[in-house]
N, C-alpha and C positions, 0 to 999 in steps of 0.2 A: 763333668762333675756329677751327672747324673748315678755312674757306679759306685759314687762315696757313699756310705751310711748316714741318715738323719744324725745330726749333731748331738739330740737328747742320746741317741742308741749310744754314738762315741762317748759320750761322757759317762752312760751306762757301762760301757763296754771295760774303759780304764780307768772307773771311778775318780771320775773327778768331780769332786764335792769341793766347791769353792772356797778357799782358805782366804781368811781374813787378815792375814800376815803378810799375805800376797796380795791383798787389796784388788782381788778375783769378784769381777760381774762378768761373767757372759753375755754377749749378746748373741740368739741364735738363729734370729730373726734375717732368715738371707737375703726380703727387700730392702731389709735395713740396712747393711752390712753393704748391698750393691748400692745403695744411693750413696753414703757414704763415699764410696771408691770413685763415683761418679763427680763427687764434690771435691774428688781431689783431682781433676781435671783432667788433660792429659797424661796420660804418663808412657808413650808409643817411645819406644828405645831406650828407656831411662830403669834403674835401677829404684826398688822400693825397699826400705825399712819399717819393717814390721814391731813394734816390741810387744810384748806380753800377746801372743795370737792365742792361747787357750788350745779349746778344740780345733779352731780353724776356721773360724764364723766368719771373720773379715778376711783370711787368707785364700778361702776358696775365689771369693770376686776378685780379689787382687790377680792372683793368678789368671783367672779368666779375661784379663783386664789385655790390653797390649803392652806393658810393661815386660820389660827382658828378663828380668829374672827380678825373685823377692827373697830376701834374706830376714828369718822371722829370729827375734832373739826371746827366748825364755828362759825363764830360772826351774819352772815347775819340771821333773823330769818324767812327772805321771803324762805332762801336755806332750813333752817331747816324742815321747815312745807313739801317743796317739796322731801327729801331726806326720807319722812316717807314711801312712795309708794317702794324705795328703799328697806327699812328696811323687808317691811313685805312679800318680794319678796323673804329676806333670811333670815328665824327666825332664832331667836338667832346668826347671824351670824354678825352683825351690830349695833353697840352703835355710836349715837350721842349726842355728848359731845354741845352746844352752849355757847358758852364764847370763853375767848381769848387767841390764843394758847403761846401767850408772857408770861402769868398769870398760864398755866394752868403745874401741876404735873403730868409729863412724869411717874413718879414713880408709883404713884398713879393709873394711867390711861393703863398701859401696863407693860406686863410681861418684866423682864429683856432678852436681846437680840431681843426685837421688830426692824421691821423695821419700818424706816420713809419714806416712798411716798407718795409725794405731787407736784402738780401744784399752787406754795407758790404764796400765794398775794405780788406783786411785791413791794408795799413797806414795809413789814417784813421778808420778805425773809433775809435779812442777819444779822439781830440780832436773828431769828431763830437760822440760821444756827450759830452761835457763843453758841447760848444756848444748843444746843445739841454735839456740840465737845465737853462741859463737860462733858457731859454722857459717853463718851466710854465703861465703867462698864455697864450701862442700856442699852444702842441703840446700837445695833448688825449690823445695816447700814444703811446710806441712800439714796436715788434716788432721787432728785429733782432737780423741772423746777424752775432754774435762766434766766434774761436776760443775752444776750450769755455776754456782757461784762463783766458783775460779775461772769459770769461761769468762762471767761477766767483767771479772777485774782486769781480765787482759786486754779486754776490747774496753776499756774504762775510758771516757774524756775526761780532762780536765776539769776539777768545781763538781764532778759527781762524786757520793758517797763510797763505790767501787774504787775510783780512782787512787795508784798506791805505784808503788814499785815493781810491780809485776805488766802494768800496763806502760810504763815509761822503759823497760829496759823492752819489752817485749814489742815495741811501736818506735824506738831510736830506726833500728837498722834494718826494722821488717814491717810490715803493712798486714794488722788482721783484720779479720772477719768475722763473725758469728753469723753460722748458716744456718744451724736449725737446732730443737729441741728435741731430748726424748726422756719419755717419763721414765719412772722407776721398775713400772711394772714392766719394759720393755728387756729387763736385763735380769739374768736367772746367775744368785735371786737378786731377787731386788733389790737395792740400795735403799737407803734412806734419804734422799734425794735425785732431783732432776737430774740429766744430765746436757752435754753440749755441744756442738764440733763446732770449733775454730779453726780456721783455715790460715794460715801465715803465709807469706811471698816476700822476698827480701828485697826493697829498696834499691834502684839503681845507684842511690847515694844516701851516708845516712842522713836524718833529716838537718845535724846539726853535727860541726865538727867537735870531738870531744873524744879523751881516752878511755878506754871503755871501762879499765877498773875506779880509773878516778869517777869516772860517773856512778858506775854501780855505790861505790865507797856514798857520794852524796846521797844518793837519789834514797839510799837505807838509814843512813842518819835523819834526813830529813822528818821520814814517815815513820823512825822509831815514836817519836812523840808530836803527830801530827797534828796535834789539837793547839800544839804551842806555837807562836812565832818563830820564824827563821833566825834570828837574832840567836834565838834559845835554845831550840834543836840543833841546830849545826854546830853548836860548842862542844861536843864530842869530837868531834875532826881533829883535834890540838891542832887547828888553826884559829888565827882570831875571825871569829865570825861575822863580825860589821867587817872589818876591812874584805872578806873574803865575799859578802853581801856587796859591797861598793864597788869592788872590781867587774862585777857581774851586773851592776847597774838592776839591782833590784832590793825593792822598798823592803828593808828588815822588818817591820811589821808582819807582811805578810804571812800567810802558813803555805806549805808542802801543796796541798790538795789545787791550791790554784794556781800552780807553776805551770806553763807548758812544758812539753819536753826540752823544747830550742833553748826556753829560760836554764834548766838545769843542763845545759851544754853548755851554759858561758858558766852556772857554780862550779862545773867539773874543771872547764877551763883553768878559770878562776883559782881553784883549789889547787890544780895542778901546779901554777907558775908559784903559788906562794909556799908550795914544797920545797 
């Protein structure tokens, strides 16, 4: 890696000025970028999914990592052209994929148990992250930089003010983490906020049996109006809500925020049989 060009030069070199359309921070800080890789554990034999790599901040340690090969997908085509100096740094060790990684087949693109590490463009970052908790079967785990607030909602327990639908469907059939913080000034340019890597690992079983749209279906009706009772929130479902509360054995009073996950596996349940 030593023969690559400083990250600022690249970015000199094929102007890349960070586009906010792209929800583009950089980070180009390579201990950063190497602990990160590091926090995404082993990766000796296994294939990595990269999304939005930029210049290549986090792809150079990947690469250097014992991971088989990484497959970086981008939209920007300024990053593309600059990530080929990358590529020929590590033959055959680097595929870039350009297109969009909301579009693009995880299946198709990496071996079953890949991991995902990524410095996610902040505005797709969490429909990402919703598209590959369906994966559990394909994606063996992932590392990625959220803004800390969206980190925090994922790792959210129950009865805290975080606590929402992002942290129940993201914690059903995968197990997170929050490993560390990094300020704003860490990433060129800077954000207007912190930032966070979450580390996800999927679940030998999920915590609670449940289908998954049906739950998703609850678990967003619930937290559409979380401040209200379950009695009252759930009446969107066009299901009736007390009975649909009674089969699940949970007190209508209640609100959204203090359900466990396993409680909103018998709503889903619940929800389901009365379809």
């Amino acid at each position: 890696m030593s023969d690559l060009p400083p990250l600022r030069e690249v970015i000199r070199t094929y102007g890349l000025d960070a586009r906010k359309g792209l929800g583009q921070h950089f980070l180009l800080d390579l201990n950063l970028t190497a602990k990160i890789v590091r926090a995404a554990g082993d990766l000796s034999g296994r294939d990595v999914l990269e999304v939005g790599p930029g210049p290549g901040g986090l792809t150079r340690p990947l690469l250097e990592s014992d991971a088989d090969r990484v497959v970086a997908v981008e939209r920007d085509a300024r990053c593309v052209a600059a990530l080929q100096d990358v590529k020929a740094a590590f033959p055959g060790r680097l595929e870039i994929v350009e297109g969009d990684a909301l579009e693009a087949d995880e299946t198709a693109l990496v071996r079953p148990g890949a991991a995902v590490v990524a410095n996610l463009p902040y505005n797709v970052g969490t429909p990402l992250l919703f598209k590959w908790l369906a994966q559990p079967e394909h994606v063996g785990s992932m590392t990625l930089m959220f803004q800390k607030e969206v980190a925090d909602r994922i790792v959210a327990a129950p009865g805290s003010g975080q606590y929402g639908r992002l942290a129940v469907m993201s914690n059903w059939r995968w197990q997170s983490t929050k490993l560390f913080e990094l300020p704003a000034r860490a990433f060129t340019p800077p954000p207007k906020v912190a930032s966070a890597v979450v580390h996800l690992v999927p679940r030998p079983e999920p915590l609670a049996p449940a289908d998954g749209d049906a739950l998703s279906r609850v678990v967003a009706q619930a937290f559409n109006q979380r401040r209200k009772m379950l009695r009252q929130s759930l009446k969107g479902l066009g299901a009736d809500a007390s009975a649909l509360l009674d089969a699940a054995g949970i007190d209508p009073t209640r609100r959204a925020e203090t359900l466990s996950i396993k409680e909103f596996c018998a709503l889903a349940r619940a929800f389901q049989a009365l379809r």
